[in-house]
C-alpha positions as CSV (number, residue, x, y, z in Angstrom):
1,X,117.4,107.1,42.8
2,X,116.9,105.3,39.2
3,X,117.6,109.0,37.7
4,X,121.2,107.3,38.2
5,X,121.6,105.0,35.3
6,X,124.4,102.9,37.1
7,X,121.7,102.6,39.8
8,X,120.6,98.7,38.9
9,X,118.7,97.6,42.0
10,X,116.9,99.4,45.5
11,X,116.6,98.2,48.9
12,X,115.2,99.6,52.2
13,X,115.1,98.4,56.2
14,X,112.1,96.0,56.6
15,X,110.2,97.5,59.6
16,X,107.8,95.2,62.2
17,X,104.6,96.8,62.6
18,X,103.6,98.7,65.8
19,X,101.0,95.9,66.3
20,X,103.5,93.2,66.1
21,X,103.8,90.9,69.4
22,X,106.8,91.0,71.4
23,X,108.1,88.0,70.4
24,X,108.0,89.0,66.4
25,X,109.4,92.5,67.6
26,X,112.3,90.7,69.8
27,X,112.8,88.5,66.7
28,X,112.3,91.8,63.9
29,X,115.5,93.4,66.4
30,X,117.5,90.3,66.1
31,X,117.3,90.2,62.1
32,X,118.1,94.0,62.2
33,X,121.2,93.8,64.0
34,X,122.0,90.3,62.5
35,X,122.5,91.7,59.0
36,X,125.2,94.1,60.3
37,X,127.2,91.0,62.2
38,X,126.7,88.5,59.0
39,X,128.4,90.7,56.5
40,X,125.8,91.6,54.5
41,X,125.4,95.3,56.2
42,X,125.7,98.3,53.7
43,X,129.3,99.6,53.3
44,X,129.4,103.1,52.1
45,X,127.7,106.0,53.2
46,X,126.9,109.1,50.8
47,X,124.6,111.7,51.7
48,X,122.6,109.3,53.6
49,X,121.9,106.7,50.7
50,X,124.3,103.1,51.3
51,X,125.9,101.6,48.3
52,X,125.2,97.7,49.7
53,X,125.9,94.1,48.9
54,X,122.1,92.5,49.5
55,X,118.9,94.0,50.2
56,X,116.9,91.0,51.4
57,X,113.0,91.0,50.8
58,X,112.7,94.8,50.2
59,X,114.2,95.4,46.6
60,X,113.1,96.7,43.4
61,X,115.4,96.0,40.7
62,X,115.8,97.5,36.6
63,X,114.3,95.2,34.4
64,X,116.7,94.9,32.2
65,X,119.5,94.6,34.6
66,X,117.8,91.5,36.0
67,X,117.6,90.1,32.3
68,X,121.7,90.3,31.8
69,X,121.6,87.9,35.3
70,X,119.3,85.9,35.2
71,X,118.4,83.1,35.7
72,X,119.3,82.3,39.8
73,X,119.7,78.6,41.0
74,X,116.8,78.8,43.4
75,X,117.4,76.0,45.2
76,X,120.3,77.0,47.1
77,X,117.3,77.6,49.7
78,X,119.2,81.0,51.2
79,X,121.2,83.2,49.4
80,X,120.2,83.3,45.8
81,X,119.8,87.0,46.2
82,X,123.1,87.2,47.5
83,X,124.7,86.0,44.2
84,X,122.1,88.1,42.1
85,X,123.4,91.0,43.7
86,X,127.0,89.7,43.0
87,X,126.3,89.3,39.7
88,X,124.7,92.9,38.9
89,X,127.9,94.3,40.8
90,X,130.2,92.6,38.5
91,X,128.8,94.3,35.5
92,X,129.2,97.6,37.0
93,X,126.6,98.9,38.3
94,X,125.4,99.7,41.5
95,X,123.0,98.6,44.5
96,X,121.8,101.2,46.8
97,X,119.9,100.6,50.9
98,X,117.9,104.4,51.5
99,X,116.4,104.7,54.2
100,X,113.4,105.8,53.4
101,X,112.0,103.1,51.2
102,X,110.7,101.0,53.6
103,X,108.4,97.4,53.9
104,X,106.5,96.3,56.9
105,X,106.9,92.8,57.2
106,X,104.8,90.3,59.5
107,X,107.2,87.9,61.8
108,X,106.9,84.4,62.2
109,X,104.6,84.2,65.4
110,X,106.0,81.0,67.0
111,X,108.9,79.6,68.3
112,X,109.3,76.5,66.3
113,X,108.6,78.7,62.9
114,X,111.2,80.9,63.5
115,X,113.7,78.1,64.8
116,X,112.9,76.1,61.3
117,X,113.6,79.3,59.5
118,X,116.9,79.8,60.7
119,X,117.7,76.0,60.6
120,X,117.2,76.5,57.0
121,X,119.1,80.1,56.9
122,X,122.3,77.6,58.5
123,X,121.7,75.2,55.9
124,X,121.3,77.3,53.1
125,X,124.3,79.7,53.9
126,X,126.4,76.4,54.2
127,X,125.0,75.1,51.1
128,X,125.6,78.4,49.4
129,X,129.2,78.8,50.3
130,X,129.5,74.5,48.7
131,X,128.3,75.9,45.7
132,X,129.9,78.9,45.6
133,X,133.1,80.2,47.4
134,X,133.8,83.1,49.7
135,X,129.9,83.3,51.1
136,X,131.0,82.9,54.5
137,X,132.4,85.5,57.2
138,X,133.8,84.7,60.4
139,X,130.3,85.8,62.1
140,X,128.6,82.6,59.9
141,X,131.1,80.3,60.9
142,X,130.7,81.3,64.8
143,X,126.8,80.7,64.5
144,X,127.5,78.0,62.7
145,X,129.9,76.4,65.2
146,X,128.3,77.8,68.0
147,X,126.8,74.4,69.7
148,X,130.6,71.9,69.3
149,X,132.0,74.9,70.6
150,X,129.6,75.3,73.8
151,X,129.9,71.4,73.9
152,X,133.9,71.4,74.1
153,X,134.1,74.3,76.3
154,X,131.7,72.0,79.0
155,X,134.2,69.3,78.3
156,X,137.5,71.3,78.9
157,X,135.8,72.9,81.8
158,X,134.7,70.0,83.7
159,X,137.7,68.3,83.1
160,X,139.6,71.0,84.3
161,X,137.0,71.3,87.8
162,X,133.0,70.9,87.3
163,X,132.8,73.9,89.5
164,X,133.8,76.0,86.6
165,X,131.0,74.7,84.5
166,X,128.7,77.2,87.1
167,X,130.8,80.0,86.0
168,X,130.2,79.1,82.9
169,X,126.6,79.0,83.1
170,X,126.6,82.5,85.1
171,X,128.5,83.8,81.5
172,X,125.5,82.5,79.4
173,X,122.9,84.1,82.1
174,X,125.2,87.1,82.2
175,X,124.9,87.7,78.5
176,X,120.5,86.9,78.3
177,X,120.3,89.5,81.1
178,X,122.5,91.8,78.5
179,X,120.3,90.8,75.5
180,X,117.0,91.8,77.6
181,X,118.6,95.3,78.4
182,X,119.7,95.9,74.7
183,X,116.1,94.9,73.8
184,X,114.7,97.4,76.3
185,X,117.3,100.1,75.5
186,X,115.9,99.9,71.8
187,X,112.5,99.1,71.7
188,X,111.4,100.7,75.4
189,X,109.4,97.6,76.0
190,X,109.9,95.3,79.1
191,X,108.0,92.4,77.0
192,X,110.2,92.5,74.2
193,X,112.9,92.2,76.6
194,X,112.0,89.3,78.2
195,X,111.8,87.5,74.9
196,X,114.5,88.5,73.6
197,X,116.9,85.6,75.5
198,X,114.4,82.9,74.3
199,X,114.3,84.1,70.7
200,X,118.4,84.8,70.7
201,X,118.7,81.5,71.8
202,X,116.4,79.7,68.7
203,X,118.5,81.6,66.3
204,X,122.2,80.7,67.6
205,X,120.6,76.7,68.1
206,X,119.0,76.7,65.0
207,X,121.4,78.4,62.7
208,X,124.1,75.9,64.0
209,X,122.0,73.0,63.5
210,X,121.2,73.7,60.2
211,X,124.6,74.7,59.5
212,X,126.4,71.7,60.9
213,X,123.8,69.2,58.5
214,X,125.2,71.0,55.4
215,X,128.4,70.5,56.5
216,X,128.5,66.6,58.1
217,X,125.2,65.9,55.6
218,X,125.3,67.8,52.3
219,X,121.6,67.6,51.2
220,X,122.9,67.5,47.3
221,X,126.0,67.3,45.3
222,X,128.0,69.6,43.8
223,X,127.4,70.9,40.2
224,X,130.8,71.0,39.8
């Protein structure tokens, strides 16, 4: 792929190893899928190679490409990537996700380590779009918003009649049941499919609590 000299950087799908719990493969399904919602999923197809915007922790860039951009404000704590990427697109050249260069990558094993991972993926995507506009897509702003808007819709609903909060919860049941059965359809495993509600349910809770801090609680002020 590098015989193309506009060809600056190279990125694959990170895969979960067949040894992998269920919980790491419920949560390796979620990031899969999540990187299509967020934004950040490849745009255009050509003979099965993607010209993308991000490649995440599978990448192998030109040297010399990454000399022109460098350096990256690392502390934006998610994202820096994001605006490398930006920045080798703006002189031109191009970033490619092929299919078949590929990383297996080990998934946080507990509940609380993934929830502290996305809390800081809300934070740092928050953070990111302070710092530098236009990093945000309607999909980040629902995760981010995604607990007021849960909260209001109890309020409105109970003011309205408390019964309807039971409908309410048979929506929420309604769509873990439909999580499970897209985890089954994909991965052919009941285990993974019970887990997959619980783990579903860390990311959307933890995203939007890390999201709302940035937001209500900047954790440093702007350069600028």
């Amino acid at each position: 792929y590098f015989d193309d000299k506009r060809v600056a950087g190279i990125g694959g799908p990170n895969l979960v190893p067949q040894d992998e719990s269920a919980f790491g493969k419920a949560v390796g399904l979620i990031f899969d899928y999540a990187f299509f919602v967020s934004g950040a999923a490849p745009t255009k197809v050509f003979d099965k190679v993607i010209e993308s915007r991000s490649h995440g922790s599978n990448a192998i860039y030109r040297a010399d490409v990454l000399c022109k951009v460098m350096p990256i404000d690392e502390t934006l704590l998610e994202g820096e990537d994001v605006v490398m990427n930006e920045r080798v697109k703006h002189l031109g050249y191009k970033l490619l996700y092929v299919p078949d260069v590929v990383v297996y990558i080990a998934i946080r094993q507990k509940d609380v380590q993934v929830g502290w991972q996305m809390y800081g993926y809300g934070l740092g995507r928050m953070l990111l779009h302070r710092e530098r506009a236009g990093m945000l897509n309607p999909a980040h702003i629902a995760a981010g918003l995604a607990i007021p808007i849960l909260l209001i819709i109890c309020a409105v609903l109970a003011a309205i009649n408390p019964k309807l909060l039971l409908a309410l919860v048979g929506v929420i049941v309604l769509l873990a049941v439909l999580s499970g059965i897209f985890a089954l359809f994909k991965t052919r495993s009941l285990r993974v499919a019970l887990n997959m509600p619980l783990v579903l349910s860390i990311f959307l809770i933890a995203w939007s609590c890390g999201f709302l801090r940035e937001s209500f609680a900047p954790t440093r002020k702007l350069k600028h």
